[in-house]
DRENDO-1510 file (C-alpha; in Angstrom, 1 decimal, always signed):
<recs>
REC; n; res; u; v; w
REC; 1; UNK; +83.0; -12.0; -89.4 .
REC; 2; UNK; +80.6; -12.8; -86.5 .
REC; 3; UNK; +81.6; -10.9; -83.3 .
REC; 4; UNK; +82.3; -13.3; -80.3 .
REC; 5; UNK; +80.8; -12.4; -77.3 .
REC; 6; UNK; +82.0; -14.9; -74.4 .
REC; 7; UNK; +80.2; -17.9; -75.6 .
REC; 8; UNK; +78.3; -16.1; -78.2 .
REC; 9; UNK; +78.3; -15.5; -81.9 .
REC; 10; UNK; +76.7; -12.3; -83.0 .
REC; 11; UNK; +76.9; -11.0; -86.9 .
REC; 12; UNK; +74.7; -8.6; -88.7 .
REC; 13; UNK; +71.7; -9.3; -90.7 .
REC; 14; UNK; +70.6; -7.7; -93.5 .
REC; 15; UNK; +66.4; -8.0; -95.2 .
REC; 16; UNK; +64.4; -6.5; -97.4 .
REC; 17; UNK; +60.9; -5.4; -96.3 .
REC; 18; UNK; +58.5; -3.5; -98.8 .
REC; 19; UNK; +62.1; -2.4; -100.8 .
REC; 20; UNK; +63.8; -1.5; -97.4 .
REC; 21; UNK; +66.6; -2.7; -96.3 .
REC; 22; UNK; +66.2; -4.0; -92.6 .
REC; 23; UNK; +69.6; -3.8; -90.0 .
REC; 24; UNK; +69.1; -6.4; -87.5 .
REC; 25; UNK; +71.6; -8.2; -85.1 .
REC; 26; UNK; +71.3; -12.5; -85.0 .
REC; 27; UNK; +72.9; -13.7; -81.3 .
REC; 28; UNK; +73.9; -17.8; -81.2 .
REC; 29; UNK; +75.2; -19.7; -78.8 .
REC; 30; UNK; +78.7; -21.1; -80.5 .
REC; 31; UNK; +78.1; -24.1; -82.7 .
REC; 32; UNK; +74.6; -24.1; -81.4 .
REC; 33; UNK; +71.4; -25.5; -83.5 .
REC; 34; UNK; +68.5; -24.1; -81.9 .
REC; 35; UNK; +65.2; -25.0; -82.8 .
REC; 36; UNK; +63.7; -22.0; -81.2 .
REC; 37; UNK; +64.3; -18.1; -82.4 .
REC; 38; UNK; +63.2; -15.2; -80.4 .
REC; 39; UNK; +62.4; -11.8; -82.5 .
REC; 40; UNK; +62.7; -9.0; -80.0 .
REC; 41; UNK; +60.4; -6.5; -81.0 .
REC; 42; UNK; +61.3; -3.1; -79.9 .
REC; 43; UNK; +58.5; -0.6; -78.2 .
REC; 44; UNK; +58.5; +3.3; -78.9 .
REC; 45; UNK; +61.1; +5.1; -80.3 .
REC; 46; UNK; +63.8; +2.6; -79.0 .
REC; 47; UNK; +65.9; +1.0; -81.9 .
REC; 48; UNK; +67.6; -2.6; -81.8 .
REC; 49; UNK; +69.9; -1.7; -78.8 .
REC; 50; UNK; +66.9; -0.9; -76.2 .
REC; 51; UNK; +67.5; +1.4; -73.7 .
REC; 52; UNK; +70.5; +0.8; -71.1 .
REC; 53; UNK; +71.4; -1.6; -74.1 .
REC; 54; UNK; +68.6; -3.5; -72.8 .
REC; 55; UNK; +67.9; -5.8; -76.0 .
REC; 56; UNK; +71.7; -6.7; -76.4 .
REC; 57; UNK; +71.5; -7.9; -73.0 .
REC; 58; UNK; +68.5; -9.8; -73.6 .
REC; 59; UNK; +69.5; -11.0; -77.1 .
REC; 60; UNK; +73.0; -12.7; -75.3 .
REC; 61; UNK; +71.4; -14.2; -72.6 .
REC; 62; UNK; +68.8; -15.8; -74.8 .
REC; 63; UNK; +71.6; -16.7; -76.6 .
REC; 64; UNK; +73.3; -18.5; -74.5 .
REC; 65; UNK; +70.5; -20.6; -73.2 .
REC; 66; UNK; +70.4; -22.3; -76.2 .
REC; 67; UNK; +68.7; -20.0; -78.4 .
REC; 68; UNK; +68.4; -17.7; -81.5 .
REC; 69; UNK; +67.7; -14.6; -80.8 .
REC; 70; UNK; +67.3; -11.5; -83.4 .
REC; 71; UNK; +66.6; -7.8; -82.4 .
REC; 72; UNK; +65.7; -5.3; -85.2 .
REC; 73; UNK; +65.3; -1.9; -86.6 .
REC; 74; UNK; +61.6; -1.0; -88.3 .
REC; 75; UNK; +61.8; +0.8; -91.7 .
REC; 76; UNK; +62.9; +4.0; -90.5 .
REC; 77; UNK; +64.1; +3.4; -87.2 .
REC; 78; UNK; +67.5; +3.0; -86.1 .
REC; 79; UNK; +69.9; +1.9; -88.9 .
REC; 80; UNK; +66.9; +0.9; -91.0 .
REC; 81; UNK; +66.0; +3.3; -93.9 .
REC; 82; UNK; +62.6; +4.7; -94.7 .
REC; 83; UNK; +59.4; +6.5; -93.4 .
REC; 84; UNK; +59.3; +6.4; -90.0 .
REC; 85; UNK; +56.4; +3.5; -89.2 .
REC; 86; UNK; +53.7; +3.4; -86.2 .
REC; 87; UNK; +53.4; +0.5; -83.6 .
REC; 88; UNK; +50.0; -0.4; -85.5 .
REC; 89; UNK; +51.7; -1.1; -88.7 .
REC; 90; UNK; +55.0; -3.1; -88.9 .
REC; 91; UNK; +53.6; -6.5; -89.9 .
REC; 92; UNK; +55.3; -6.2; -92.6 .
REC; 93; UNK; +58.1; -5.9; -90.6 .
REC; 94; UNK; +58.0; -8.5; -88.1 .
REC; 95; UNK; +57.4; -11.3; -91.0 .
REC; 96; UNK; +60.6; -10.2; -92.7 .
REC; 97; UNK; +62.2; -10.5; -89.8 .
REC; 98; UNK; +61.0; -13.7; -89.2 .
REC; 99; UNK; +62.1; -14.9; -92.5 .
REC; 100; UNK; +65.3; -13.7; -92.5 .
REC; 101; UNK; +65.9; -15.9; -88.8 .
REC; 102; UNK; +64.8; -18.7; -90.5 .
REC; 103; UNK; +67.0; -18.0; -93.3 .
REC; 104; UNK; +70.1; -17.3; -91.7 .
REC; 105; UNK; +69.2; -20.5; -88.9 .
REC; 106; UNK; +67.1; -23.0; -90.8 .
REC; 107; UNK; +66.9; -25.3; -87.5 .
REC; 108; UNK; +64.7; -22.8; -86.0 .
REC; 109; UNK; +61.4; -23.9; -86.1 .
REC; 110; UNK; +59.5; -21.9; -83.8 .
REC; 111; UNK; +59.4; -18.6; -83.3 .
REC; 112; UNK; +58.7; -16.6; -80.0 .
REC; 113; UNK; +58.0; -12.9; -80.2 .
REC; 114; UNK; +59.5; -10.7; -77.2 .
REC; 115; UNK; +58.4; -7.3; -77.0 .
REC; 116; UNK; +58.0; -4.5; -74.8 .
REC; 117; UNK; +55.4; -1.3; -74.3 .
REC; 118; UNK; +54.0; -0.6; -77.5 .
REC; 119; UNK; +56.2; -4.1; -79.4 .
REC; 120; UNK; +54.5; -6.2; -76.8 .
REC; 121; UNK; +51.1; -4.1; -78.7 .
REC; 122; UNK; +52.5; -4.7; -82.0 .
REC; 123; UNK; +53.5; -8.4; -81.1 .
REC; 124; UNK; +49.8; -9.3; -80.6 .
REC; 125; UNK; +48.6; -7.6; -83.7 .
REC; 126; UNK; +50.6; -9.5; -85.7 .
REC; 127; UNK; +49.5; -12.5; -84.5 .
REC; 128; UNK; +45.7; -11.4; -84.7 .
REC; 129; UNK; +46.4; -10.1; -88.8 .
REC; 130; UNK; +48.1; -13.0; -89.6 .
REC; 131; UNK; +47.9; -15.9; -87.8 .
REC; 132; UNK; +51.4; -16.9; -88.5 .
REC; 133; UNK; +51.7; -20.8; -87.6 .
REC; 134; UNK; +55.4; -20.7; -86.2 .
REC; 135; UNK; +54.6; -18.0; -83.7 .
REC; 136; UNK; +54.2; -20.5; -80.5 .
REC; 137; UNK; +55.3; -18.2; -77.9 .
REC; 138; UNK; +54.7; -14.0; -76.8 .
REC; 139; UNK; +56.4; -12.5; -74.2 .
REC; 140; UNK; +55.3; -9.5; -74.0 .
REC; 141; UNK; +56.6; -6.7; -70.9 .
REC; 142; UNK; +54.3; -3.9; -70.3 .
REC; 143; UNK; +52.0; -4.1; -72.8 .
REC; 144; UNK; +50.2; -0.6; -74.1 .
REC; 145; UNK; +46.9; -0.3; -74.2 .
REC; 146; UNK; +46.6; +3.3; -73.7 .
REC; 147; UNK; +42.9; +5.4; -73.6 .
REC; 148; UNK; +41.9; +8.2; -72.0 .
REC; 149; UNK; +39.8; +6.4; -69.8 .
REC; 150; UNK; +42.7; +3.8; -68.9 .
REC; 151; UNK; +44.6; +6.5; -68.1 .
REC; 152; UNK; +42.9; +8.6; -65.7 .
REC; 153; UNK; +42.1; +5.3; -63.9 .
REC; 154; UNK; +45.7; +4.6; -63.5 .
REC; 155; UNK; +46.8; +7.9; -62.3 .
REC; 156; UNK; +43.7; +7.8; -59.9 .
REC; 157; UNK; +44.7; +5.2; -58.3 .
REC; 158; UNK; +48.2; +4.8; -58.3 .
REC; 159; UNK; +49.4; +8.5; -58.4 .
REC; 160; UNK; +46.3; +10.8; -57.0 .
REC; 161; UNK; +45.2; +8.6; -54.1 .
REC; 162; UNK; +48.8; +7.9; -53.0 .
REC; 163; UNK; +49.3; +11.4; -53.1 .
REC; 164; UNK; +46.3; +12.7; -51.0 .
REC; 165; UNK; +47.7; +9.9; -48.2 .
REC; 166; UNK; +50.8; +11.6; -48.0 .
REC; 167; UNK; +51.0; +14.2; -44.9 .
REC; 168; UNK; +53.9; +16.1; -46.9 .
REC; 169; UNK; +50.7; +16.8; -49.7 .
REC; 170; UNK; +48.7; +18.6; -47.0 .
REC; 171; UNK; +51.7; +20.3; -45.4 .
REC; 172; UNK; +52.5; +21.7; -48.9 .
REC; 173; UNK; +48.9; +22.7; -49.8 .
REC; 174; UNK; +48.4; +24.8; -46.4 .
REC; 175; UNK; +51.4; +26.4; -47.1 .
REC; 176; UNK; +50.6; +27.5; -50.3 .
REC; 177; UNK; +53.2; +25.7; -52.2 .
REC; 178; UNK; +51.1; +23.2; -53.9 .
REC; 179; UNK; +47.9; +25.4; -56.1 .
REC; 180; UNK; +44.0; +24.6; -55.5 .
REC; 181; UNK; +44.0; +23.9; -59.6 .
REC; 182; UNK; +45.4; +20.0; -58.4 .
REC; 183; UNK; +42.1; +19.1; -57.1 .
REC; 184; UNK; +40.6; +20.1; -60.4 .
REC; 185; UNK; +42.8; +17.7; -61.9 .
REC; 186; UNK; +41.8; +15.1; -59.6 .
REC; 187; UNK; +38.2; +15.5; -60.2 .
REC; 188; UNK; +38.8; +15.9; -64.3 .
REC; 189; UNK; +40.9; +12.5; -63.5 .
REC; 190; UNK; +38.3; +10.7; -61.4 .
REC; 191; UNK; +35.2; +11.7; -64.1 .
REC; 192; UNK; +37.3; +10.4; -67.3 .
REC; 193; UNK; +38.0; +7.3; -65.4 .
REC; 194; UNK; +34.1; +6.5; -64.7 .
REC; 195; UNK; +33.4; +6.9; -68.7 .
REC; 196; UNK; +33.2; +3.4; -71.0 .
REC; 197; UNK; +36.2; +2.1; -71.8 .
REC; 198; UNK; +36.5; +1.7; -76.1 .
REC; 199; UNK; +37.3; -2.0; -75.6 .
REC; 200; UNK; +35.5; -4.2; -74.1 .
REC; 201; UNK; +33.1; -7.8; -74.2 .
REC; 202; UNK; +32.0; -5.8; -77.7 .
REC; 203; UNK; +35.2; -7.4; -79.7 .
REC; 204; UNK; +34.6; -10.0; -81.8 .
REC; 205; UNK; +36.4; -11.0; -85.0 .
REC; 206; UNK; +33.9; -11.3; -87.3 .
REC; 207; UNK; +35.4; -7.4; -89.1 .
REC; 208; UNK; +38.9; -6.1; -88.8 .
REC; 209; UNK; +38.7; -3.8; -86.0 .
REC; 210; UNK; +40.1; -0.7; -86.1 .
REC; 211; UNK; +41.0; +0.1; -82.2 .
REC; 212; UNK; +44.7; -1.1; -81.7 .
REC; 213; UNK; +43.0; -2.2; -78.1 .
REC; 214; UNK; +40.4; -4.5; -79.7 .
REC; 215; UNK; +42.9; -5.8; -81.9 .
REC; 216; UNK; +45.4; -7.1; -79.0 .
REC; 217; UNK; +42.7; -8.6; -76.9 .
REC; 218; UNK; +41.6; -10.3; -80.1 .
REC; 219; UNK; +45.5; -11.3; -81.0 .
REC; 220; UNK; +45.7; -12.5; -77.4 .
REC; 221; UNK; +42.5; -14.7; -77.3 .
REC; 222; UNK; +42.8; -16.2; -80.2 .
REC; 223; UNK; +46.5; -17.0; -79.9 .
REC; 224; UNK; +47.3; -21.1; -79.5 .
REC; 225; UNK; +50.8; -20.7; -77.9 .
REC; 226; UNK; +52.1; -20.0; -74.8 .
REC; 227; UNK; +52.2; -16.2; -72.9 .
REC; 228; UNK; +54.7; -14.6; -71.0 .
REC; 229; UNK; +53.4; -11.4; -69.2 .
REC; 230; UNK; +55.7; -9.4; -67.6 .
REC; 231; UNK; +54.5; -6.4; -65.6 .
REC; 232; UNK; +56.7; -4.0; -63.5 .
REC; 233; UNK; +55.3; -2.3; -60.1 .
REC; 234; UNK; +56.9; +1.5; -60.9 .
REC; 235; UNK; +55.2; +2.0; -63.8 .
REC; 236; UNK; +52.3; +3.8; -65.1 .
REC; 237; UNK; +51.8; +2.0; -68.1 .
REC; 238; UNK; +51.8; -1.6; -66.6 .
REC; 239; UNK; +49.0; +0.6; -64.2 .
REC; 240; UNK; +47.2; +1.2; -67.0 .
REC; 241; UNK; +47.3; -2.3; -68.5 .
REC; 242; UNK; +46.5; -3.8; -65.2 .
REC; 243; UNK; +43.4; -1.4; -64.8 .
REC; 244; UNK; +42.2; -2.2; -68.5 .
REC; 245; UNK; +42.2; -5.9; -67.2 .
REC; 246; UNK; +39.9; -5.0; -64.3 .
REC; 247; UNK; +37.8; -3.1; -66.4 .
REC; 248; UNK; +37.5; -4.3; -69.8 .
REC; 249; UNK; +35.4; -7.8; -70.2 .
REC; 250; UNK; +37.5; -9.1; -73.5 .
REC; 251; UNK; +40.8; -8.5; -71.6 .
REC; 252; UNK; +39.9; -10.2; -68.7 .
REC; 253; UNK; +38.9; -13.2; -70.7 .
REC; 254; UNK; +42.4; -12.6; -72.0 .
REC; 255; UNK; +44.3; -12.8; -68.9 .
REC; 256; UNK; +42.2; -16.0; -67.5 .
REC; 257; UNK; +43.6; -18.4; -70.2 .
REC; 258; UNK; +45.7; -21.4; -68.8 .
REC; 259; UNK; +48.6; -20.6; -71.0 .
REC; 260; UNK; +49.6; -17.6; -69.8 .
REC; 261; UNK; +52.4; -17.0; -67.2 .
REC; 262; UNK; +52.4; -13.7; -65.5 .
REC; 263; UNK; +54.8; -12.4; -63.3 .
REC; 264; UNK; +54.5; -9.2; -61.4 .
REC; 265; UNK; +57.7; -6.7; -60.6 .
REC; 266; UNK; +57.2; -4.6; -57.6 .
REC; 267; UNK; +60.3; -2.7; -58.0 .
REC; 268; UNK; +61.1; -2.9; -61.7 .
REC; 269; UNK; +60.6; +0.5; -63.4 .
REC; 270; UNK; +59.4; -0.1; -67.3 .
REC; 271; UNK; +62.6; -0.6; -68.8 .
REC; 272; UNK; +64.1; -2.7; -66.0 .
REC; 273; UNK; +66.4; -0.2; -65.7 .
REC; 274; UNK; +68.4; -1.8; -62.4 .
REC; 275; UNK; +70.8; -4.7; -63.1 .
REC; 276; UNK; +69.3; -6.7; -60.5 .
REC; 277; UNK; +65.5; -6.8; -62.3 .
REC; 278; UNK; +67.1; -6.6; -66.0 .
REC; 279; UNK; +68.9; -9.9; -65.2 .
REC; 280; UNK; +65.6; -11.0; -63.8 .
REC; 281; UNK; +63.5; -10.9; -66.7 .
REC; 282; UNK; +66.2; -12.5; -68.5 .
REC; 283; UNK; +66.1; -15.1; -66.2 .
REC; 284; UNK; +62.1; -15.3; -66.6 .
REC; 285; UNK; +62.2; -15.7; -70.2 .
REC; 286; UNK; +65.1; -18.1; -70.4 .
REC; 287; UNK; +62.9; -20.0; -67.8 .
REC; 288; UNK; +60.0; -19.7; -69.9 .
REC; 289; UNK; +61.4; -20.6; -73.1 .
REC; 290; UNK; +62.8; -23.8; -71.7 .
REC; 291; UNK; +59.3; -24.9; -70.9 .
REC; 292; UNK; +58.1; -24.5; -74.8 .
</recs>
C-alpha cells in the first residue's frame, strides 16, 4: 500500500535493468495526474535517500507541486543488486528508470532529470549517448568535472590564496606550527593549474569521446530543453566547475545558452546540508519546473 506522507502518496517501484532488479521510490501528489516526472539521479556513493535524507525531501516537495518525482538505486547501489557501477556508465540505468515512471504514471510526458555532483555528470551523458526525446529539462547541482588541472585551479584560488590573506597563517608559520613543505604545495598547485586543461573548444561530436568532461559539455550543448544550474559558494567542487567554465572554451559556450537558469549559493555547502538552503533549492526547482 502507498505510504501517505501529508499530501503525498509514496510506494515502491520495482525495474529490471540488464537482469537487475532496480529499488526506486515514486512520490505523487494525492489523486494527482502530472504530466511532468522528475528522475533524481543520485551523485557518488549516495543511494536513493541522499544524504541528510536529502532526496526524500526533494522527491516530496516535487511532489507536492504537482509532480512525479522518482529517486533510485543504480545496479549495485543501495537496495539495488549487482556490480557496483561508475558515474560514466548507468545509461542503462537512467532509461529504465525512466520507463518504469512512465509505466507506473502514464500522464507523464516529460521527463526532467535532477541530479547532483557526479548524477548531475551522469545526467548530461545520458542525454549526449542517447538523445532521449522526453528529456526536456536538467537540473543539475554541482556538477563534476574533475582534472587535475581544474583542481589545482580551484584550491589556488579559493583555498591557497584565502589562506596566505589570513594573518593567523603567518602567525602560525613564524611560530613554527605550520611546515615550509605548504609553500611547495602551493607552488606544485599554482604549476598544475597553468597546464592545458583536457577539455576544451577541441570537442566536437563527430566520434564518441572518451573524456567524461568532453562528453558533458557535448550533452549540455547539444541539449534542446531547459537547464537548471545550481552551484553552492562552500564548495570545492562547484569551485572547480566554475573554474572549468572560465577556462575551458566548450564549457563556456555551454553556460552562455539562453536556456539555462543558474543560480549561485554563497552559503550552501555541496549537499545543502542546512534546512534553510535545502528548502531553497527545493523551492528553485519547483520554481523552475513550473516554468516548463
Amino acid at each position: 500500500m502507498p505510504l501517505a506522507v501529508a499530501a503525498i502518496d509514496e510506494r515502491a517501484l520495482v525495474f529490471d535493468c540488464g537482469g537487475a532488479s532496480l529499488i526506486g521510490v515514486l512520490s505523487l501528489r494525492a489523486g494527482g495526474c502530472p504530466s511532468v516526472g522528475v528522475i533524481v539521479v543520485v551523485g557518488g556513493p549516495q543511494t536513493r535517500v541522499g544524504s541528510h535524507r536529502q532526496f526524500v525531501h526533494l522527491g516530496r516537495a516535487i511532489a507536492a507541486a504537482g509532480h512525479a518525482a522518482l529517486r533510485f538505486d543504480y545496479r549495485g547501489m543501495g537496495d539495488s543488486p549487482g556490480a557496483p557501477g561508475h558515474f560514466e556508465r548507468v545509461d542503462d540505468d537512467i532509461a529504465a528508470a525512466i520507463v518504469a515512471l512512465q509505466r507506473a504514471c502514464p500522464s507523464v510526458r516529460r521527463v526532467v532529470l535532477w541530479g547532483l555532483c557526479d548524477g548531475a555528470s551522469a545526467a548530461l551523458m545520458y542525454c549526449q549517448a542517447r538523445r532521449d526525446a522526453c528529456v526536456v529539462g536538467l537540473a543539475l547541482a554541482n556538477p563534476w568535472v574533475r582534472s587535475e588541472t581544474g583542481l589545482a585551479r580551484a584550491q589556488v584560488k579559493h583555498y591557497y590564496l584565502r589562506r596566505l590573506r589570513e594573518p593567523a597563517f603567518w602567525s602560525k608559520l613564524l611560530s613554527g606550527r605550520v611546515a615550509s613543505s605548504a609553500f611547495g604545495e602551493l607552488r606544485a598547485a599554482v604549476a598544475k593549474s597553468r597546464q592545458r586543461s583536457p577539455t576544451g573548444a577541441r570537442a566536437t561530436s563527430a566520434a564518441v569521446p572518451k573524456d567524461f568532461r568532453t562528453r558533458m559539455a557535448l550533452g549540455w550543448q547539444g541539449f534542446p530543453g531547459r537547464l537548471l544550474l545550481l552551484l553552492s559558494g562552500d564548495d570545492l567542487v562547484a569551485r572547480e566547475f566554475v573554474e572549468a567554465t572560465t577556462h575551458e572554451a566548450a564549457w563556456r559556450a555551454a553556460l552562455a545558452k539562453p536556456n539555462v537558469t543558474r543560480h549561485d549559493l554563497p552559503e550552501a555547502d555541496h549537499t545543502f546540508s542546512v534546512i534553510s538552503q535545502r528548502q531553497h533549492v527545493e523551492a528553485l526547482t519547483c520554481a523552475w519546473l513550473a516554468t516548463l
